[in-house]
Backbone as CSV, one residue per row, in Angstrom:
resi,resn,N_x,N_y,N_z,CA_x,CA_y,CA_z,C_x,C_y,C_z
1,UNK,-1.266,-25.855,6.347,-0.729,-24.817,5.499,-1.819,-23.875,5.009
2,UNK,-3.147,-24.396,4.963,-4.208,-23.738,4.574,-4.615,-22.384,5.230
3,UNK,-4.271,-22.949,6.533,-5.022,-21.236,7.229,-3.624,-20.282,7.732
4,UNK,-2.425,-20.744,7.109,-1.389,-19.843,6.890,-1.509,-18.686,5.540
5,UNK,-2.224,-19.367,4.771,-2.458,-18.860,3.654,-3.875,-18.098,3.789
6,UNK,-4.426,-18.408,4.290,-5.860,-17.748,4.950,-5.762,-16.489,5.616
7,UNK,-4.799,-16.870,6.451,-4.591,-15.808,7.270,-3.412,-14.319,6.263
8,UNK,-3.058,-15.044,5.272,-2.520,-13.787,4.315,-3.542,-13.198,3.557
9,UNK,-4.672,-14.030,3.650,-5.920,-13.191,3.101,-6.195,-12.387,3.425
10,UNK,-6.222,-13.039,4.668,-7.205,-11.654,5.496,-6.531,-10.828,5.725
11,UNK,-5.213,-10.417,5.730,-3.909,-9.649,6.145,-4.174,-8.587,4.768
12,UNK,-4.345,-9.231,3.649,-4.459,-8.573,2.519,-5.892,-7.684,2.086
13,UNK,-6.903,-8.058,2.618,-7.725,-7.927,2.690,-8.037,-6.390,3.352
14,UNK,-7.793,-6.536,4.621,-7.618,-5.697,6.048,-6.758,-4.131,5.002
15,UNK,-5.823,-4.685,4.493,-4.521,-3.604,3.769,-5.443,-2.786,2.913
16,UNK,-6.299,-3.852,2.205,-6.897,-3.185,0.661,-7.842,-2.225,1.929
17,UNK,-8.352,-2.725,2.487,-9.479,-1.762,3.070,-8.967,-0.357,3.568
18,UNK,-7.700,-0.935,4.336,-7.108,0.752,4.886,-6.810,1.165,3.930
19,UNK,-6.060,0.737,2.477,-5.945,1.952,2.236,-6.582,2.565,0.926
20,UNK,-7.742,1.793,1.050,-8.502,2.898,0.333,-9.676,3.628,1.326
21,UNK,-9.548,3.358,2.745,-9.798,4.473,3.011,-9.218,5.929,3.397
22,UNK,-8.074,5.259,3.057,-7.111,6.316,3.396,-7.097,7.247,2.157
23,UNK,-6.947,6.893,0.875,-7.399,7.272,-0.625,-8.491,7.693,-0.801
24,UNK,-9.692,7.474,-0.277,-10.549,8.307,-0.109,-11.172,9.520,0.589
25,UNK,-10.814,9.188,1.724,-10.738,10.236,3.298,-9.426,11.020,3.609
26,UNK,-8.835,9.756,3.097,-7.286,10.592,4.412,-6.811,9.950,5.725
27,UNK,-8.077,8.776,5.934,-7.919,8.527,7.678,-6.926,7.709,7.186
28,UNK,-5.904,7.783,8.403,-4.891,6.628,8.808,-4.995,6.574,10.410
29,UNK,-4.258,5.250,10.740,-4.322,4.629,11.746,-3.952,5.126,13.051
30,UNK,-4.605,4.998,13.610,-3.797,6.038,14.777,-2.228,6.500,15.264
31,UNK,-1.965,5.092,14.815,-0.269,4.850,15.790,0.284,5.099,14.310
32,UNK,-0.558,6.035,13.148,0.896,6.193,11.822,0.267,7.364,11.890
33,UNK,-0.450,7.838,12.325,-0.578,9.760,12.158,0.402,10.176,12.075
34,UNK,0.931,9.981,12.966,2.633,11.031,13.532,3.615,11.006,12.507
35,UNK,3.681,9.725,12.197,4.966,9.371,11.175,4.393,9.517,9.754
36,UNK,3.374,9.337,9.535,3.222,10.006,7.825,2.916,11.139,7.242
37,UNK,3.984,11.226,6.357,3.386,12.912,6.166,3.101,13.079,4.272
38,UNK,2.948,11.824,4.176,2.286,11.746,2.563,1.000,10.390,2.634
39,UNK,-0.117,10.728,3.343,-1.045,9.528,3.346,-1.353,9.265,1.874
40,UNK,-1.801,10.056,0.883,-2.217,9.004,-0.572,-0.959,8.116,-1.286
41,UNK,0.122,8.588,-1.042,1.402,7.052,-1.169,1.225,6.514,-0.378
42,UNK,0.856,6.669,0.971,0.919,5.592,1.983,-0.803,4.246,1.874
43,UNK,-1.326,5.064,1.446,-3.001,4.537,0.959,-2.844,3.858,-0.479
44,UNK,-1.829,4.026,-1.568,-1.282,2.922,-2.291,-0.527,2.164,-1.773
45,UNK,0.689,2.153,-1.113,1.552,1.396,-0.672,0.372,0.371,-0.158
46,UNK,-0.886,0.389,0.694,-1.370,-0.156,1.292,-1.677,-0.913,0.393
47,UNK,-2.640,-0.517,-0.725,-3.269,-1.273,-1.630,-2.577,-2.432,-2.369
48,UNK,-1.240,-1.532,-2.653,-0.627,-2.852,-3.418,0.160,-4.207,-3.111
49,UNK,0.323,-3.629,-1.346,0.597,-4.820,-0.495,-0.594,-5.755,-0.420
50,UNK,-1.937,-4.950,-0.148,-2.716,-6.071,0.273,-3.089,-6.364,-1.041
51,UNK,-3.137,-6.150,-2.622,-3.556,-7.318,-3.294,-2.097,-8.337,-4.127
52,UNK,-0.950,-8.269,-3.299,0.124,-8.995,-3.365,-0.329,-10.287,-2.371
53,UNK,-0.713,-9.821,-1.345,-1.282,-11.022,-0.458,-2.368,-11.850,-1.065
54,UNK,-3.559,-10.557,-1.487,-4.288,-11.501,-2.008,-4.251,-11.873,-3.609
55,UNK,-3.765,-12.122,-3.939,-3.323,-12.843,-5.381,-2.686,-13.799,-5.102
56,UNK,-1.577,-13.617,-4.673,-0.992,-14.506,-4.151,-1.817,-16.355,-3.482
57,UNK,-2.535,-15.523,-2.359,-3.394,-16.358,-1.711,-4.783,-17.220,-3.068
58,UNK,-4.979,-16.232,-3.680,-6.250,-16.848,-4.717,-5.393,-17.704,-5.585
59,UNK,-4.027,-17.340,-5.790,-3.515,-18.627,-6.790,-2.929,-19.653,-6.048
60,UNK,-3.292,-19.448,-4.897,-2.414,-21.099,-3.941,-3.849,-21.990,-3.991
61,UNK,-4.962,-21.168,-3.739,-6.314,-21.897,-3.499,-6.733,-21.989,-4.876
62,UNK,-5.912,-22.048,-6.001,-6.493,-21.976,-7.306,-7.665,-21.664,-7.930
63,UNK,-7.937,-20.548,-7.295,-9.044,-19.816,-8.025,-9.224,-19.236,-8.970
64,UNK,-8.053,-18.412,-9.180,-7.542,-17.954,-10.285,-7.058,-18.932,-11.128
65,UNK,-6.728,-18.528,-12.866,-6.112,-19.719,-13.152,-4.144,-19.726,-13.189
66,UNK,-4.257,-20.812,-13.179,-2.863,-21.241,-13.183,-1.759,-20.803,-13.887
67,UNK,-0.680,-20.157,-13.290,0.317,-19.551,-14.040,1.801,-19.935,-12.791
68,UNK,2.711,-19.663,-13.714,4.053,-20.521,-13.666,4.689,-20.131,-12.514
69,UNK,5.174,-20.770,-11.543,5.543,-20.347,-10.347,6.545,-18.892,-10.374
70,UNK,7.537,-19.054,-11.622,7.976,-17.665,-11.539,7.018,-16.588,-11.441
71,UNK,6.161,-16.584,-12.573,5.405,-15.496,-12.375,4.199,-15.004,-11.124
72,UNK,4.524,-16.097,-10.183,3.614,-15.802,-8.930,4.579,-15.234,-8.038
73,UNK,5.832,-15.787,-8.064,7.074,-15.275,-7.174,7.445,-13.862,-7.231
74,UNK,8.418,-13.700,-8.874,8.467,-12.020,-9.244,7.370,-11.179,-9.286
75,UNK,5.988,-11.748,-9.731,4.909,-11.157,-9.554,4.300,-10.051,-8.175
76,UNK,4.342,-11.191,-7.246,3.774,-10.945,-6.226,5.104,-10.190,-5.131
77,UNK,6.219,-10.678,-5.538,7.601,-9.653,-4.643,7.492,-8.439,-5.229
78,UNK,7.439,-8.099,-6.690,7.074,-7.091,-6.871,6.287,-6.256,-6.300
79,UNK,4.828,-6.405,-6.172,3.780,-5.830,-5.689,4.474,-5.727,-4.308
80,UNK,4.901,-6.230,-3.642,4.718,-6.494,-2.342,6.211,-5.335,-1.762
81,UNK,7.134,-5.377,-2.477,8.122,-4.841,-2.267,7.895,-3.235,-2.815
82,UNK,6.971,-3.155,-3.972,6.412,-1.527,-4.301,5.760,-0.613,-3.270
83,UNK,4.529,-1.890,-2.628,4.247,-1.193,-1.770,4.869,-0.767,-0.332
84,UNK,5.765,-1.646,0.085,6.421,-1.236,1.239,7.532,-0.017,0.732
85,UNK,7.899,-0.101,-0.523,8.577,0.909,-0.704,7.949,2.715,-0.899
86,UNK,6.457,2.397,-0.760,5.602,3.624,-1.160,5.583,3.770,0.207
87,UNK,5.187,2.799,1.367,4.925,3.245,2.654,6.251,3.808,3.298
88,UNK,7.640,3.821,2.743,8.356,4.331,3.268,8.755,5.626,3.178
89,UNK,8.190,5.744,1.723,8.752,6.498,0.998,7.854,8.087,1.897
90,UNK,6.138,6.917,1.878,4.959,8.323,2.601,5.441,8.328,3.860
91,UNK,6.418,7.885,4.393,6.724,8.378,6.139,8.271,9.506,5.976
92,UNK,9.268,9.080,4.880,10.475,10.030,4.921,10.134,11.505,4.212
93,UNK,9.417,11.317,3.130,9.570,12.653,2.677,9.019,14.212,3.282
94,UNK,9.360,15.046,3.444,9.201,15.872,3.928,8.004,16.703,4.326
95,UNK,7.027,16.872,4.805,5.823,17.456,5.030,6.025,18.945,3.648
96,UNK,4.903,18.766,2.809,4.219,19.842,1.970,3.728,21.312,2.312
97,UNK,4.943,22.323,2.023,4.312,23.538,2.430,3.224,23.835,1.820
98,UNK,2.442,24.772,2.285,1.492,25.510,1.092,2.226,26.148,0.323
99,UNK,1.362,27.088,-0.416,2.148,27.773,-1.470,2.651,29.151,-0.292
100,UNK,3.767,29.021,-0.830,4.143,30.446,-0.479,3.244,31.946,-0.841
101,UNK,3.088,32.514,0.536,2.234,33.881,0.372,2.926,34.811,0.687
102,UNK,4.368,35.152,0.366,4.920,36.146,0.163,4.487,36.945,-0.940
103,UNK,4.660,38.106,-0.613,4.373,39.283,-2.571,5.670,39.537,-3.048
104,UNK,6.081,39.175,-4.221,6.867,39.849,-4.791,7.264,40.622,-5.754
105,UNK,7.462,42.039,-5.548,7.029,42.985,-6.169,7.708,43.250,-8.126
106,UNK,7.287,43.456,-8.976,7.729,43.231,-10.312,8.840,44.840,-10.669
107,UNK,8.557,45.582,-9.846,9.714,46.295,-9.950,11.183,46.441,-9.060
């Protein structure tokens, strides 16, 4: 069971990294260029998935201290369900015009 949980580390881990580089730069992954058209929600969504994993994972290996299984459950579905809901949210919404450079005249 150990390196099931290991392996959500590193899953979480991997997440935190993309997306703060995505929060910092902008880069995203190759195969989500196309489909996102809001990367800094999609560079949280990332973040808060991967430290749902890893919290999660630090309180199975009790590193952290000990708190009540509800609050690891709603806790961590929370996080985990925010961020997939940010990554959806940065692929549907509509690409950002600039500002409009029409003139419009005051008389």
């Amino acid at each position: 069971m150990a390196w099931v949980v290991g392996a959500g580390m590193l899953l979480g881990l991997l997440f935190i990294a993309m997306g703060t580089a995505t929060l910092r730069t902008g880069w995203l992954l190759p195969t989500a260029r196309r489909h996102v058209t809001r990367p800094q929600l999609h560079g949280l969504g990332a973040l808060l998935m991967g430290a749902s994993l890893v919290l999660q994972s630090l309180l199975h290996f009790r590193v952290l201290p000990g708190v009540s299984w509800e609050v690891r459950f709603y806790g961590g579905n929370a996080l985990l369900l925010g961020g997939m809901l940010l990554l959806i949210v940065s692929q549907t919404l509509p690409l950002r015009r600039g500002r409009d450079h029409t003139h419009h005249s005051d008389a």
